[in-house]
ZAMARGU-4260 file (C-alpha; in steps of 0.2 Angstrom, whole numbers, plus 5000, padded with zeros to 4 digits):
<rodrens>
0) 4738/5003/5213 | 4721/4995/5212 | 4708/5006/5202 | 4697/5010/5214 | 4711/5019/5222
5) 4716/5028/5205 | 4698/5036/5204 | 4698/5040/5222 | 4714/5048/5220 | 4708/5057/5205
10) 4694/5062/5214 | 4701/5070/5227 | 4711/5080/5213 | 4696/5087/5206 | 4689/5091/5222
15) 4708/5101/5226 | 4704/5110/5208 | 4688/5115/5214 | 4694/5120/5233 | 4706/5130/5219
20) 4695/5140/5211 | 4683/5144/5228 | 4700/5150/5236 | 4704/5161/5222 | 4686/5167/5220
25) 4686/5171/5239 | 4702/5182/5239 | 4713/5168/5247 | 4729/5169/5233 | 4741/5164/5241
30) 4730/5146/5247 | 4727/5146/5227 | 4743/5148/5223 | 4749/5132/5234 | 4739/5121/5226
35) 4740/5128/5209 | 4759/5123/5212 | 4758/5107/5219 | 4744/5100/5209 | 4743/5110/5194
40) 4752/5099/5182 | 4736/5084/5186 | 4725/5087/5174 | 4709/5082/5187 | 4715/5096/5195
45) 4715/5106/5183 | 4699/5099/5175 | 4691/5103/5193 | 4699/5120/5195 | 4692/5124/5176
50) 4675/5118/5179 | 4672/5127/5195 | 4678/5144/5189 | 4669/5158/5196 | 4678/5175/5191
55) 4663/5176/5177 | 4649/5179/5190 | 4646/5195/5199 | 4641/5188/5212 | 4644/5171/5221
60) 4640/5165/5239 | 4653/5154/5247 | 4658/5149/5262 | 4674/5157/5258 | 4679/5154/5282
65) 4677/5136/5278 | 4685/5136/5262 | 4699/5146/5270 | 4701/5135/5285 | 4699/5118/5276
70) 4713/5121/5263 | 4724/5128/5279 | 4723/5111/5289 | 4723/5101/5273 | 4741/5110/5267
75) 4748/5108/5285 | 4744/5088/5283 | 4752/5088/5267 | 4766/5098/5273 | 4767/5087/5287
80) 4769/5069/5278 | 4782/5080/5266 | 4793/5081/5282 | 4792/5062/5287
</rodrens>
């Protein structure tokens, strides 16, 4: 593996972290709970979940339709390549 694939791949673990913590933030558990279980061992996705951990604010605006939607068609591809 090149290393500019290892940071893209760690990257886009972070970013899973941080789609991690949104879910959970917006009430989506079970979305959470998926990744947290597939990913939660990778410590960049634990490092983005961490970092992006809302349940201190009061109040947080998010997207939480989009988060929703884009973890749901990002699990089905996973899902997807699992069965090939």
């Amino acid at each position: 593996m090149a290393p500019g694939q290892l940071e893209a791949e760690e990257s886009g673990l972070y970013t899973l972290g941080k789609y991690a913590a949104y879910a959970r933030h917006c009430g989506h558990h079970s979305l959470a709970k998926e990744l947290q279980s597939r990913y939660g061992d990778l410590e960049d996705f634990k490092s983005g979940r961490r970092q992006h951990d809302l349940q201190k604010y009061d109040y947080v605006r998010l997207p939480c339709g989009r988060v929703e939607d884009a973890l749901v068609d990002f699990l089905e591809e996973v899902k997807a390549e699992d069965a090939k």
